[in-house]
Each structure stands twice: as C-alpha cells, then as structure tokens.
N, C-alpha and C positions, 0 to 999 in steps of 0.2 A: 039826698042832700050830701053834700063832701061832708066829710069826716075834721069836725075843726077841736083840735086838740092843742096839748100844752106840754110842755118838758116834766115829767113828774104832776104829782096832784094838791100841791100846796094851793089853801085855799087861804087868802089874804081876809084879814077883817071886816076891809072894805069894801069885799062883794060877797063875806057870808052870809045876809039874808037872802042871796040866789038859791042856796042851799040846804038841804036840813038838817035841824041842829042835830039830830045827833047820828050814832055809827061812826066809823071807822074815817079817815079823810077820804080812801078811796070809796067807800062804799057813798058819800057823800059827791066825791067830784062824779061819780056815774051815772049820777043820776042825772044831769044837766048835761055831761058833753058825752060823746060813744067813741070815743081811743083818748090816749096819752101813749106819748114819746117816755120809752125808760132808758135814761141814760146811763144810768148807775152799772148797768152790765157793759158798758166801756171800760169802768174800775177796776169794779170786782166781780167776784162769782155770788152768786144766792144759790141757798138748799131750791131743795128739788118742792122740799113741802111751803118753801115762801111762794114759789110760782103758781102753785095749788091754790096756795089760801087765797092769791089777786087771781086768782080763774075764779074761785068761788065765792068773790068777794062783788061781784059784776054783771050787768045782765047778759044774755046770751048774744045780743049784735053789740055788745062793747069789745074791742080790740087792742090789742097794745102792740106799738111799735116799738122796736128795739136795737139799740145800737150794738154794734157790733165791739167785741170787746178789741181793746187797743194791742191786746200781742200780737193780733189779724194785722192792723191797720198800719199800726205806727211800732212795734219793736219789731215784726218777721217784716211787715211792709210790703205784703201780698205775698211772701215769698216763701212759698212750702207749707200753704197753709190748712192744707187738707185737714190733717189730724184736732186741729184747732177746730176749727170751723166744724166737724164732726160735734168735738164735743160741746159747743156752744148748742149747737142746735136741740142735744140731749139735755142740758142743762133747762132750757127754755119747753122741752115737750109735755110739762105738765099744762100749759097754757092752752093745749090744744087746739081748736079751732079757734082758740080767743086773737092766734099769733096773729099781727098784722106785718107791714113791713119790716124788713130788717135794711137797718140803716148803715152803711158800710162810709165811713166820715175819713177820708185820706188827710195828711198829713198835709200841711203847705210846702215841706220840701220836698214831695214825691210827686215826680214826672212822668210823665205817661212815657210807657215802656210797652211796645205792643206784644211780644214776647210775653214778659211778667202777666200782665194783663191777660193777655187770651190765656194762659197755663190759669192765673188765678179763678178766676169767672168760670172757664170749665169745670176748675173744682169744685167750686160753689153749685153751679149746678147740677154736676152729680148726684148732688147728695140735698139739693133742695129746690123745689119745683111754684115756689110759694113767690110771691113779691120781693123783692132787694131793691132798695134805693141805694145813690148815692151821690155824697156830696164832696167836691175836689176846691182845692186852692194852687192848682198851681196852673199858671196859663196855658201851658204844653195842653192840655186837659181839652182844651176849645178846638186843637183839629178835628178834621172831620174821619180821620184813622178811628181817633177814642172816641167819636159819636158813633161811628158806625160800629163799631167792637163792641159796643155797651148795648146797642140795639140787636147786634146779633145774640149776645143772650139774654137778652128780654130783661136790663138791666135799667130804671127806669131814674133820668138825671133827676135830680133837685135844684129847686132854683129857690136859691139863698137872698136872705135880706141881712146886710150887704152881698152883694154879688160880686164874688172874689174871679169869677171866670166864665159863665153861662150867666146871660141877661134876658130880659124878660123877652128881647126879639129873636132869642136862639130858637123860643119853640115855637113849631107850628104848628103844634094841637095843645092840649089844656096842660099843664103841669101835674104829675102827677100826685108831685110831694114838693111842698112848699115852707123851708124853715126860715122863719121871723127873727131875727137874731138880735133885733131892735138900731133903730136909724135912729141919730149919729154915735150915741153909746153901747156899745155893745153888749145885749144881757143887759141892760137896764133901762135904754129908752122903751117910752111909751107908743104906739102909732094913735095917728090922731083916725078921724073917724071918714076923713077923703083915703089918708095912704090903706085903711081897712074896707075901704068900698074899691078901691083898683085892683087890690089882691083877690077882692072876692069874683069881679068880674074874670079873671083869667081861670076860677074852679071848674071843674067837673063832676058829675053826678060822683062821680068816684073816685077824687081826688082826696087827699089830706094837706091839713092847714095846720101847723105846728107853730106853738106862739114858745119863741125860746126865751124869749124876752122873762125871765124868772128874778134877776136878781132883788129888782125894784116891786117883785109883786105885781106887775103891768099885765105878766100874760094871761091869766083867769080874764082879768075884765077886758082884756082886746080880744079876749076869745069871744066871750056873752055879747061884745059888742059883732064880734062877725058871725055870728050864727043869728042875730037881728037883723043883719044887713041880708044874708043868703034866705033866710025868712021872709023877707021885703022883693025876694027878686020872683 
C-alpha cells in the first residue's frame, strides 16, 4: 500500500482517539501511518542523537521523508552544492535505513537552467543512490529538457496540490510523491472525501501521499481518511 503521510506529526484533538493515549507524539503518530514528511531540516540542523531517538522512536518499515535544507535550494540555488548536500546527508545518517525520500522544493524564482541542473543532480548523485523527489514553481520546469534531465538521474517529479507547473496529465505512470498543500487555502484547507478518492486512484503500491495541509489540523484526518479510501480499493 502507498505510503500516506503528513508534514510533521502533530496529532489534533479531533482525531486523537485514532491513536494511543500515551508515548511520545511520534511514537503515537506510528503507529497509524508508516512515514511523515520532516520539514524542519529546510530550517535548521538537528544533533545527530535527535535523528537517533526518531529511528528509535518507530517501527522498522516506518520512514521519514526529508526536505532538503534551504542553503541547497533557495540561498546557493543548486549552485556548488556539493559540500552542503554532503553534510546534510551525514546529518540525517543516523536514520539509517529509516531515510525515505529526500525532498529537494526549488524556489518559485528559479528557472530551469540545464547547465545548473545537470552539474547539480550529478552532485547529488554522487554521493546518494537513495530516492530524491522534487518539487518546482517556476513554469520554465514543464519543458521536456527538465523532464528529461530529472529522469536521467532517476529524479522523481512531485505533483503538487495546487499545481504550480506539473499537472495531474503530465504523468504517464503513478506519481511517485504527491504534496497536498490544501485547495483553495493554502496550508489550511481541508480536502473533501471525492478530491481524497482522485488522489488515491493516481497511487502506486509504492508511491507517497504527503497531507501538507497542517496549519488548520486537516492533514492527520485527510490522511486516516485516505488510507480508508486505499483500504477500500
């Protein structure tokens, strides 16, 4: 079954009887869903022994996807970012087999540059052979140069809700990685229980479903409600 996760593990009031009362909140959202998206390492850094304790805090097929921190994305801007991207990866190696994707989120003013791009992507995979998603805003992003550049190294798009430039007819196999960002508020609308049965139908046994939708407390329960729905199918 796809992997239906949320931004962080904040569990709202109004779906904590899905979970049990007590433990830690991660140790509680694990037990219901197998990944969460961490965005917090877009910000900042975490010790080595916080990554520890969320490996040891989880079961063995729970995963965590991670955003790529912002001096990568949005201050160097793909540009020279070997040494970064190194140490991010060492940052996150106590997770060990826990890593799931790593989420690389461009900027809305950065353009596909095939140059940039092919030097970046090589760097990255140099030095990591694991899944990378990622997610663009700028329309430049929709040639088929950056389709084909991102499949050359097995860079796997995201198809966003709202969809700033990749639409749901871009792909012709399952989506790999799908962020919920909430329709028509951003971060705080709810999805109703049709727009969570559409998304579900484009999954894959091996896809992820990322409910970002956090601000209003929506994504826990759009989550329980699509892992009901992918239950149903």
């Amino acid at each position: 079954m796809p992997v239906v996760a949320t931004a962080a593990w904040a569990i709202s009031k109004s779906v904590a009887h899905h979970f049990p009362a007590h433990g830690t909140g991660l140790n509680r959202y694990a037990t219901v869903l197998r990944g969460v998206e961490i965005n917090s390492t877009f910000y900042r850094h975490h010790r080595l022994s916080t990554y520890a304790r969320w490996a040891a805090s989880v079961p063995d097929d729970f995963r965590f996807a991670l955003k790529m921190p912002k001096a990568i994305t949005h201050e160097r801007r793909l540009n020279k970012i070997a040494p970064l991207f190194s140490s991010f990866l060492e940052e996150i190696s106590p997770l060990g087999d826990k890593i799931g994707p790593l989420l690389c989120q461009l900027p809305a003013s950065l353009s596909f540059d095939a140059q940039l791009g092919d030097t970046a992507f090589a760097e990255m995979r140099a030095r990591y052979e694991g899944q990378i998603v990622i997610e663009v805003r700028h329309k430049s992003w929709a040639a088929p140069a950056a389709v084909d550049m991102l499949e050359q190294y097995g860079i796997d798009r995201v198809l966003a809700d709202p969809a700033p430039v990749w639409q749901k007819s871009d792909f012709t196999q399952a989506p790999f990685y799908i962020r919920l960002h909430g329709t028509p508020k951003i971060y705080y609308s709810s999805y109703c229980d049709d727009d969570i049965h559409e998304f579900a139908t484009l999954l894959a046994a091996e896809s992820w479903c990322v409910f970002d939708n956090t601000a209003s407390g929506a994504a826990v329960e759009n989550a329980l409600t699509m892992i009901k729905e992918l239950r149903r199918e």
